[in-house]
Structures are given as structure tokens and as C-alpha cells.
C-alpha positions in Angstrom: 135.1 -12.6 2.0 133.4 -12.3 5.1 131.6 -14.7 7.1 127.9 -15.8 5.9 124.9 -14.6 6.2 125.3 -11.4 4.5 122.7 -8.8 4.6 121.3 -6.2 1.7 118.7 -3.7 1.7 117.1 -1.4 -1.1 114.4 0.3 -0.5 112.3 1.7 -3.4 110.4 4.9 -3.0 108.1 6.4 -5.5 105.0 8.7 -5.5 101.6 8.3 -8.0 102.9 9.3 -11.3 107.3 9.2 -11.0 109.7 6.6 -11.5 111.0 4.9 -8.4 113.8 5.7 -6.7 115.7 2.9 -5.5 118.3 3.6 -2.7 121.0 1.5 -0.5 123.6 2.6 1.7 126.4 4.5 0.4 125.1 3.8 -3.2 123.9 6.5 -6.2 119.9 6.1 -6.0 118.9 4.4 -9.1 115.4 5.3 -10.9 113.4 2.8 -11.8 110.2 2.7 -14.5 108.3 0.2 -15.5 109.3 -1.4 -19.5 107.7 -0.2 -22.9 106.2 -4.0 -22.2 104.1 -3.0 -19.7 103.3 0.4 -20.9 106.1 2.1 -19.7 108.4 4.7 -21.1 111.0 2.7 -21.8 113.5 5.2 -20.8 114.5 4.3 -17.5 115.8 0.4 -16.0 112.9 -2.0 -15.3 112.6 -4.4 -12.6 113.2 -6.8 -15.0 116.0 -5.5 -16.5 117.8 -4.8 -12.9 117.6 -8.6 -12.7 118.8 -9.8 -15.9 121.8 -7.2 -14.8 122.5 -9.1 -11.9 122.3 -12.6 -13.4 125.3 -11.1 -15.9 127.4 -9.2 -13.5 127.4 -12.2 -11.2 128.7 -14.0 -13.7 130.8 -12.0 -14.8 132.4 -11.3 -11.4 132.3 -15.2 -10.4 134.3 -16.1 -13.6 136.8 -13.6 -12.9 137.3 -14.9 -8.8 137.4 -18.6 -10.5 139.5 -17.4 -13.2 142.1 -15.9 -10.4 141.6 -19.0 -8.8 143.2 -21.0 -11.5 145.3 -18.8 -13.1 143.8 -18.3 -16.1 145.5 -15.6 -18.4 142.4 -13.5 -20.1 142.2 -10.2 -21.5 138.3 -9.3 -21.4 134.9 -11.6 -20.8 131.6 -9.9 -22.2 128.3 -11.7 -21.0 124.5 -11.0 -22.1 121.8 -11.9 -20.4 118.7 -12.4 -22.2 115.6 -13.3 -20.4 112.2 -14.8 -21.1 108.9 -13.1 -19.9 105.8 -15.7 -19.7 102.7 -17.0 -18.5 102.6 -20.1 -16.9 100.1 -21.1 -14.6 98.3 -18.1 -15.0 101.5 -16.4 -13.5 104.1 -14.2 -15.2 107.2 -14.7 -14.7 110.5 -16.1 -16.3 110.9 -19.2 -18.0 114.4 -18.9 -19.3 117.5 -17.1 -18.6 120.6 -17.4 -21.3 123.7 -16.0 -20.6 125.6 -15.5 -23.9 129.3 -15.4 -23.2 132.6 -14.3 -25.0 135.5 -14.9 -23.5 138.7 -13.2 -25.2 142.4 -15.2 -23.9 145.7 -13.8 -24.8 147.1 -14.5 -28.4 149.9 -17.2 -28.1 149.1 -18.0 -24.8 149.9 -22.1 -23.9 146.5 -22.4 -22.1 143.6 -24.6 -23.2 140.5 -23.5 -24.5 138.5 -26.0 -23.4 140.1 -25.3 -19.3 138.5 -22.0 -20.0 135.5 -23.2 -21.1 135.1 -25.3 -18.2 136.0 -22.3 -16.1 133.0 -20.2 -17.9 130.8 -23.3 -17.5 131.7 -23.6 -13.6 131.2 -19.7 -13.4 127.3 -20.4 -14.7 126.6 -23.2 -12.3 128.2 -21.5 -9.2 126.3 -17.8 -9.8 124.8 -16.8 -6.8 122.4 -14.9 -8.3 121.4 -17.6 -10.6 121.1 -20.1 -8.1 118.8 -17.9 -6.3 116.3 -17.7 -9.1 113.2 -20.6 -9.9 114.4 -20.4 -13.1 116.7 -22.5 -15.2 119.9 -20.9 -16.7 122.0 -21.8 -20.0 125.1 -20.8 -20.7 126.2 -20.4 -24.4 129.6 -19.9 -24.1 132.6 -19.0 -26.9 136.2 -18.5 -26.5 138.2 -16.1 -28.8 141.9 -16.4 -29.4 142.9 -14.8 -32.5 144.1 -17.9 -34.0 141.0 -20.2 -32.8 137.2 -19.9 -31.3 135.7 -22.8 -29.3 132.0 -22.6 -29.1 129.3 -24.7 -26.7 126.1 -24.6 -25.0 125.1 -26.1 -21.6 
């Protein structure tokens, strides 16, 4: 990793009536629209949606840096963000984010379930992204062998 800070741009571009195009160096531009919620068309990614996305891939890739961290045998990890639009204060915004997490280990393999679970639980609390946002994150969590499946929320 390199040294902190680090530094990202995007910049979103869009005229009167088209999606928005967002753009960052040496990325594919993205289009952007706003959700069938807010009387979009539904068919393009929404703001909100983009930042559900990062909550999951960042946990996603934080649990696979802790899990090569400890050693952790796994074969696939699947997480689902799902996020809560409200009103509070006379502001909308989110009240909840839940990442719902399957985490698949190798049959026969002498590892713990619950080490794993811990590593999926440290992967939640250490999420950049998460940590970033003013609002609180749970993790529901299961593992999957094929002989056994742990389960717990946080």
C-alpha cells in the first residue's frame, strides 16, 4: 500500500435531460440516473446504489486482505448490501446499512468456523468505506462448509 493520504476524483458530467456520466482517470465512464424511487428510469446505477456498491466491495476486498493475513483457506465470499432510505430530521438520508454475508470455506478443511466468523466480523468493523459513512452498519454474517453452517448477527 502506499503511504496515506490518498487522493480520488470523479467527476460527474451530465446535460438537462441525460444520465450522468461519471469519469475518473483511466477508468470506463460509468452512467449514472437517478432510481425508479425518485422518478427515475430505473435502468441505469443510482447514487444510491453506487454507494451501497462500495460499502459491499469494501468489504468484500478487506475480508479477503484479512483473510491473507491470517491464512484463512476459502473458496468464495458473496456480500449484499442492503440499505435504508429515510427521513429524519426533515433530511433524507440513510438510517441503516446491512451487509448480508456468505462465506463458503473448503470441505474438510481443519479450520474453525467461528476464526472465520471473527475474520468476517473484523472485515465489517475495519471497512473503510463503512467507517466513512454517518451511518451505522450490521453485519449478518454465515459460514458454509458442506458439512456445517454457523450463522450470527453483529
Amino acid at each position: 500500500m502506499k503511504p496515506l493520504p490518498h487522493e480520488y476524483t470523479v467527476t460527474a458530467s451530465a446535460l438537462d435531460k441525460t444520465a450522468v456520466t461519471l469519469t475518473s482517470q483511466e477508468l470506463p465512464p460509468l452512467e449514472s440516473a437517478p432510481p425508479r424511487e425518485f422518478d427515475g428510469p430505473g435502468d441505469k446505477w443510482s447514487p444510491e446504489e453506487f454507494l451501497l456498491a462500495a460499502v459491499a466491495d469494501c468489504f468484500v476486498l478487506t475480508f479477503r486482505a484479512i483473510a491473507r493475513a491470517s491464512r484463512l483457506s476459502w473458496n468464495r465470499v458473496d456480500a449484499t448490501a442492503v440499505g435504508v432510505l429515510a427521513r429524519i430530521d426533515r433530511v433524507t438520508r440513510f438510517s441503516e446499512v446491512r451487509i448480508d454475508a456468505t462465506l463458503t470455506l473448503p470441505a474438510g478443511d481443519a479450520g474453525s468456523d467461528e476464526a472465520a466468523l471473527h475474520l468476517l466480523e473484523k472485515a465489517e468493523r475495519t471497512c473503510l468505506v463503512s467507517n466513512s459513512l454517518a451511518v451505522p452498519t450490521k453485519l449478518a454474517a454465515r459460514i458454509v462448509r458442506e458439512t456445517s453452517t454457523l450463522e450470527a448477527s453483529a
